[in-house]
MIMAR-591054 format. One line per 10 residues: number of its first residue (from 1); their letters; for each residue y negated, z negated, x negated of C-alpha. Coordinates in pm, whole numbers, plus 50000, padded with zeros to 5 digits. Layout:
BEGIN
NUM = a = Y Z X ~ ...;
This chain:
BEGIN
1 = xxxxxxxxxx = 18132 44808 23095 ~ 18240 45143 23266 ~ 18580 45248 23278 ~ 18457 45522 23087 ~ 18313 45311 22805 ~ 18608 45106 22819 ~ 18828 45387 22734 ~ 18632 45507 22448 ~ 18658 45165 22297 ~ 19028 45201 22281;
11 = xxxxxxxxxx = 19069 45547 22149 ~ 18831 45402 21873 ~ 19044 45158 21776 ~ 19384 45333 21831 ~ 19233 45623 21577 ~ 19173 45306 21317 ~ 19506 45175 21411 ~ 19653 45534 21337 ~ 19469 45581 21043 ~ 19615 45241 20921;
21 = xxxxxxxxxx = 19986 45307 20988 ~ 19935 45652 20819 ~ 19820 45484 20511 ~ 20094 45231 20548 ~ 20354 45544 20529 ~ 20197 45685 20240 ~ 20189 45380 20049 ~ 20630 45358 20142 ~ 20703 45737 20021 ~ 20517 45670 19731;
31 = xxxxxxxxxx = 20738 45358 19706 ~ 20996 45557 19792 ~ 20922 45838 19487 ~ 20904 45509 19244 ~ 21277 45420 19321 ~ 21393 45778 19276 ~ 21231 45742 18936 ~ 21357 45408 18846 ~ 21748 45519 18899 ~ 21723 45808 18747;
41 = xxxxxxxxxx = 21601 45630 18432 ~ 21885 45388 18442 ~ 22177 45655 18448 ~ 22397 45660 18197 ~ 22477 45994 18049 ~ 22719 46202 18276 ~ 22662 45910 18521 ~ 22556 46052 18877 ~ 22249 45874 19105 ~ 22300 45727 19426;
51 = xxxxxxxxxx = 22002 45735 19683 ~ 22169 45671 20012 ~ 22268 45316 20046 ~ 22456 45297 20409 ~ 22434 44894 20366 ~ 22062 44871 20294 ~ 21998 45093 20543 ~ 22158 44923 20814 ~ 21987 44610 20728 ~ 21658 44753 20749;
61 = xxxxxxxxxx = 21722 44858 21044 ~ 21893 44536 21195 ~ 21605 44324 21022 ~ 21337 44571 21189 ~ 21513 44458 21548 ~ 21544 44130 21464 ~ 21154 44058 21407 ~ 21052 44364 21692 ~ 20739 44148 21863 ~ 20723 44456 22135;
71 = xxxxxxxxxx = 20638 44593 22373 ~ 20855 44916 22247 ~ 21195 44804 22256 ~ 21452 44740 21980 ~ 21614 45079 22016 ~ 21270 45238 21993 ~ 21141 45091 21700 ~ 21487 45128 21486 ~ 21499 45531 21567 ~ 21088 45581 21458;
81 = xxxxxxxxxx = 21196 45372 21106 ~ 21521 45568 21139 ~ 21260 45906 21071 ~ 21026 45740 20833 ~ 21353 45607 20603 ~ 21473 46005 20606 ~ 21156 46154 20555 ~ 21106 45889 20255 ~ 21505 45931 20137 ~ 21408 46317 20147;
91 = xxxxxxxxxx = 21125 46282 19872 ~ 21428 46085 19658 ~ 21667 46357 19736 ~ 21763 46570 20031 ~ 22081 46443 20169 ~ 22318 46726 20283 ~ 22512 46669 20528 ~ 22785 46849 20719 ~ 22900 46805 21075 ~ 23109 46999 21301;
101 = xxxxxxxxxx = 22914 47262 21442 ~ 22779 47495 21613 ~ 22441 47404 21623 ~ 22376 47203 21962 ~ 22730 46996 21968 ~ 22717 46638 22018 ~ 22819 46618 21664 ~ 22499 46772 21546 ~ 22314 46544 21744 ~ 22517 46205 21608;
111 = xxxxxxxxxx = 22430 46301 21252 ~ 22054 46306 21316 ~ 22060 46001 21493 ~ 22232 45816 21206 ~ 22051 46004 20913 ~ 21711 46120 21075 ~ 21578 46475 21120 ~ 21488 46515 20707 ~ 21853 46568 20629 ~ 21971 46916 20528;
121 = xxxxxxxxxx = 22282 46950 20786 ~ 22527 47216 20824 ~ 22742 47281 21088 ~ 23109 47392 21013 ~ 23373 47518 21213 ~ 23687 47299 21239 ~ 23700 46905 21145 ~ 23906 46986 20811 ~ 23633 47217 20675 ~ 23439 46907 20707;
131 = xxxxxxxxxx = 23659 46686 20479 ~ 23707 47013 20239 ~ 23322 47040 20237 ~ 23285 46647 20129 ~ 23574 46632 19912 ~ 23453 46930 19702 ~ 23156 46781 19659 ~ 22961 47027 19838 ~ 22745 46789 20075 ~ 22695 46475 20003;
141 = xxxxxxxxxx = 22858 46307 20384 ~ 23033 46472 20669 ~ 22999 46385 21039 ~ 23321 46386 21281 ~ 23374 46246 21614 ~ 23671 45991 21612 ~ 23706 45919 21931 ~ 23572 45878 22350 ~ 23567 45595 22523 ~ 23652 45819 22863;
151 = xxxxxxxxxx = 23982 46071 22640 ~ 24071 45885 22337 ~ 24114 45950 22008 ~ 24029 46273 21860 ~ 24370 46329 21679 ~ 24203 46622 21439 ~ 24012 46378 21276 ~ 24270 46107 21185 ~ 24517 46386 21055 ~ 24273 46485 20853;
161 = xxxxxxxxxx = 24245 46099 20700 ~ 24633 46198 20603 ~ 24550 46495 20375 ~ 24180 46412 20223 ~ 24109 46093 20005 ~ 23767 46004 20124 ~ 23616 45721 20255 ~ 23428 45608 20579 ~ 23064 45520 20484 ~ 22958 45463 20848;
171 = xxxxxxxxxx = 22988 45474 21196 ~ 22755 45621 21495 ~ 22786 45567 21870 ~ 22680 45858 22071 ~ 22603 45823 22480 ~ 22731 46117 22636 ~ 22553 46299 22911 ~ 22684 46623 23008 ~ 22434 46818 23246 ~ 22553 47161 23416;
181 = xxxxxxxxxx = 22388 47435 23302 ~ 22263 47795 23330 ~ 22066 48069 23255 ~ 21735 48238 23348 ~ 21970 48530 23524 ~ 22253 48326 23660 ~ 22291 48357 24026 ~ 22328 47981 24106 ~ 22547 48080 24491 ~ 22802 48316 24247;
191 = xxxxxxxxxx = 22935 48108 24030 ~ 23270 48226 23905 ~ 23372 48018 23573 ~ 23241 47710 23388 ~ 23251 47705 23017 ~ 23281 47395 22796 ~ 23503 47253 22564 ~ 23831 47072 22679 ~ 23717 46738 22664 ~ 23380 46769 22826;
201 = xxxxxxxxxx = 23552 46930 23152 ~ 23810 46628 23134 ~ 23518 46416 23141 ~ 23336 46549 23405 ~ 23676 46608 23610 ~ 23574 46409 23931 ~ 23295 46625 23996 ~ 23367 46935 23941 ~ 23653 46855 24190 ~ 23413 46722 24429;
211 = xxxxxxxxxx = 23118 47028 24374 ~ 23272 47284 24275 ~ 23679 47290 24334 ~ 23718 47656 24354 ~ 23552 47790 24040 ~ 23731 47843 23806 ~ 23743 47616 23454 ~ 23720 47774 23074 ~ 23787 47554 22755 ~ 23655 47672 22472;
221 = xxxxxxxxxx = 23555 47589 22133 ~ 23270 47332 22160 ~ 22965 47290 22409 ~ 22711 47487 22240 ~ 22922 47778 22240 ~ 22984 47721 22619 ~ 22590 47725 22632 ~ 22561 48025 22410 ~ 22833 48255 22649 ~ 22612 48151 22990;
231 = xxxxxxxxxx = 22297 48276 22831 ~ 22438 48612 22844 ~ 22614 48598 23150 ~ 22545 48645 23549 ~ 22791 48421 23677 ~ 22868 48101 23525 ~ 22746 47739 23408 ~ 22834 47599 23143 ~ 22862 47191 23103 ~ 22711 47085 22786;
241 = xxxxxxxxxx = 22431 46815 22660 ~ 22049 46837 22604 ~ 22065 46981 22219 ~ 22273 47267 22380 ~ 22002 47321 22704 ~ 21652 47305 22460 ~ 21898 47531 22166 ~ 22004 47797 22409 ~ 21709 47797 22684 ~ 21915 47711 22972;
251 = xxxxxxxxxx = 21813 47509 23308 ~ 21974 47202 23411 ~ 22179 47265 23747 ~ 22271 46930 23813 ~ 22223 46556 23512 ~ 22474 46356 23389 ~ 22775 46457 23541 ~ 23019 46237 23369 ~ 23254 46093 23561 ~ 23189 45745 23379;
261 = xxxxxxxxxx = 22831 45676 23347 ~ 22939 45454 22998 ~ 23106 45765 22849 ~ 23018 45787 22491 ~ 23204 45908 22168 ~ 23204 45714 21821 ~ 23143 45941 21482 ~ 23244 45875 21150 ~ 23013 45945 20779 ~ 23280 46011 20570;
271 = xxxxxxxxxx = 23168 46084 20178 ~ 23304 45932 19821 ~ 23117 45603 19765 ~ 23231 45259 19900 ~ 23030 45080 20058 ~ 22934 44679 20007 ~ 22944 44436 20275 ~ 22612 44339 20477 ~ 22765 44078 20643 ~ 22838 44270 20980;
281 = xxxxxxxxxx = 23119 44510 20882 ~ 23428 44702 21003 ~ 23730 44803 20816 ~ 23953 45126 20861 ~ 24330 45138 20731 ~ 24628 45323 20739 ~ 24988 45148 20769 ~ 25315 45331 20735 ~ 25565 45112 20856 ~ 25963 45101 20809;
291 = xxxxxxxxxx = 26125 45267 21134 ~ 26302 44933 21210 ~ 26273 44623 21526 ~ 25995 44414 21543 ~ 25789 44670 21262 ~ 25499 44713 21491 ~ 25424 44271 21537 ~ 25528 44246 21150 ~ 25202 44506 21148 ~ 24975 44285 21343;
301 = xxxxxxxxxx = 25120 43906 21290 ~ 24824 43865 20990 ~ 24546 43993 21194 ~ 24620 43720 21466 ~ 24698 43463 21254 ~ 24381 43454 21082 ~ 24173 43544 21400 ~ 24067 43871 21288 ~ 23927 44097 21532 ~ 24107 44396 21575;
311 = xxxxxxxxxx = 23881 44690 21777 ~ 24105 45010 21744 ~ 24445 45101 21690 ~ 24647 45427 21703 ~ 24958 45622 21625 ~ 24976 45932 21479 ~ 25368 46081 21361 ~ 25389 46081 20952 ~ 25424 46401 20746 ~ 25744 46205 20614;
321 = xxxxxxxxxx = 25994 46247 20805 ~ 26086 46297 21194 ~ 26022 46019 21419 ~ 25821 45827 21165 ~ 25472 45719 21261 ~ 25162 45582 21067 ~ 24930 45369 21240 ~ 24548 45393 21223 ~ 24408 45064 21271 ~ 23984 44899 21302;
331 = xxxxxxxxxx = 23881 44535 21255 ~ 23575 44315 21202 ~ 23541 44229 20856 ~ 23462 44418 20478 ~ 23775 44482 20259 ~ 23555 44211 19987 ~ 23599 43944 20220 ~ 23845 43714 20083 ~ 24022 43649 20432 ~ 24043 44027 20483;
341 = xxxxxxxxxx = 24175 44064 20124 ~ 24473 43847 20214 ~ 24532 43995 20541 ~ 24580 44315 20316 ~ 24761 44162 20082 ~ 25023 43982 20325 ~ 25056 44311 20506 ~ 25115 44529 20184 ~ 25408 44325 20172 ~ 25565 44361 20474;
351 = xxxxxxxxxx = 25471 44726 20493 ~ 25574 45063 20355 ~ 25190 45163 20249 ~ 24837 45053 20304 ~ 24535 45256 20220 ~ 24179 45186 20308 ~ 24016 45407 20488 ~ 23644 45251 20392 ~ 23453 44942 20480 ~ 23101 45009 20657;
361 = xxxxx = 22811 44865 20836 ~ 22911 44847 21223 ~ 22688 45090 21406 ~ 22274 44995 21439 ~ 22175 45254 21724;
């Protein structure tokens, strides 16, 4: 056969192959209709539905790696049934979700790799008109970075845990790649200032040092707003990531500028509903301890032990009094598990307060 013939061959069977998985999708949003239709039937009167299920949707996800024959890779597969499961979850009910905007921060671009493109988002302002927007009920999850693996903690957030009562559905890790970038009229040998927000320029410190020592650095209020100021402007960059670039129409200068190529920043869902254990879980508590010796290894004498896993902890000062501190601590395991319900227990009782933050599905992608 000719290469030609050859070629037509396979284009006739990846059309039947296409046709195939398009019936295949149908056949799931119809599936997907039937279950909307089914819980809405079973409410009770005055009883609100639930149609996002962070657990099951993990383990479709983890199951869909687990039996991946290739040749598209694990991380592939997971974010195409990442779209189908929104697109499908949309024809339930639109999730709305709010993040902390503008639109084209890093933020904007965690919450549509966690909850796919289908989801209604809305970008707000500050972190706390996040928590304001969940807790009244106004969206149904909120999105808000936590912290970086290159600056920390993003102490906004976990203050915020201090005033709200919600609770941590999930968690999404974000790689971060911040490109420099400008506009269609910047004059590339004039640069003057470079625009992004505080933590981005800490992160790409090393170079900027290195390339361009003398110009002069501007934080302000997030990346896309960095982005939005160079569009407009002769003679500056701005450092920001690829939602920001394709958002505002701006040309990448120079990629990935990081000073840590493994720079990345973990998100949090935050809504009302717990969440039950899939079997490969984190927990999120805060401990107020008595302002006395040996408080801090009363805190963490359970944890080790019973061999529990403990991924994150940090200090914040309490809203009690001065030189009082609460501490903000992460480990393996679901709040149901009967070894992390005596952990809880045994520290309850050595401890001023304990309140659970959430249990949730570790991060998929």
């Amino acid at each position: 056969m000719s290469e030609q013939d050859q070629l037509q061959g396979l284009r006739v069977r990846i059309d039947s192959l296409d046709e195939k998985i398009l019936e295949l999708i149908s056949e799931r949003a119809r599936c997907a209709e039937e279950v909307a239709r089914v819980k809405m039937a079973a409410l009770q009167p005055g009883e609100k539905p639930v149609f996002y299920r962070p657990e099951r949707e993990a383990w479709v996800l983890k199951h869909i790696m687990e039996i991946n024959p290739g040749p598209l890779g694990n991380e592939e597969v997971a974010r195409l049934f990442r779209e189908i499961m929104s697109s499908c979850l949309a024809l339930e009910h639109p999730l709305k979700v709010a993040y902390l905007g503008p639109e084209g921060t890093f933020t904007q671009a965690a919450t549509l790799k966690h909850f796919g493109h289908a989801v209604v988002s809305q970008p707000m302002a500050a972190i706390d008109e996040v928590f304001r927007e969940v807790a009244a009920g106004a969206v149904n999850f909120g999105v808000v970075p936590v912290e970086n693996s290159t600056e920390g903690a993003v102490n906004h957030t976990l203050d915020s845990f201090l005033e709200h009562d919600l609770v941590i559905c999930g968690e999404v890790e974000l790689r971060i790649h911040h490109h420099l970038l400008v506009g269609e009229n910047t004059k590339t040998n004039k640069l003057s200032r470079i625009y992004s927000h505080a933590q981005s320029l800490a992160q790409c410190r090393k170079w900027l040092d290195a390339h361009y020592p003398n110009v002069e650095r501007v934080a302000v209020s997030s990346n896309a707003d960095a982005a939005k100021r160079v569009k407009s402007e002769w003679s500056s960059a701005a450092i920001a990531g690829d939602m920001a670039a394709q958002l505002y129409g701006l040309t990448k200068l120079a990629e990935k500028i990081e000073d840590r190529p493994d720079n990345a920043t973990r998100f949090l869902i935050i809504g009302n509903q717990e969440v039950p254990p899939t079997g490969d879980d984190k927990t999120s508590i805060i401990v107020s301890t008595s302002n006395k010796p040996g408080a801090l290894h009363d805190l963490l004498a359970p944890f080790h032990q019973n061999g529990i896993d403990l991924t994150r902890i940090e200090t914040r000062p309490s809203r009690s009094g001065k030189w009082t501190y609460v501490f903000f601590i992460d480990f393996v395991g679901h709040q149901q598990d009967p070894l992390i319900r005596q952990v809880l227990e045994q520290i309850g009782q050595k401890t001023v307060a304990v309140k659970v933050l959430g249990s949730y599905p570790k991060a998929v992608l």
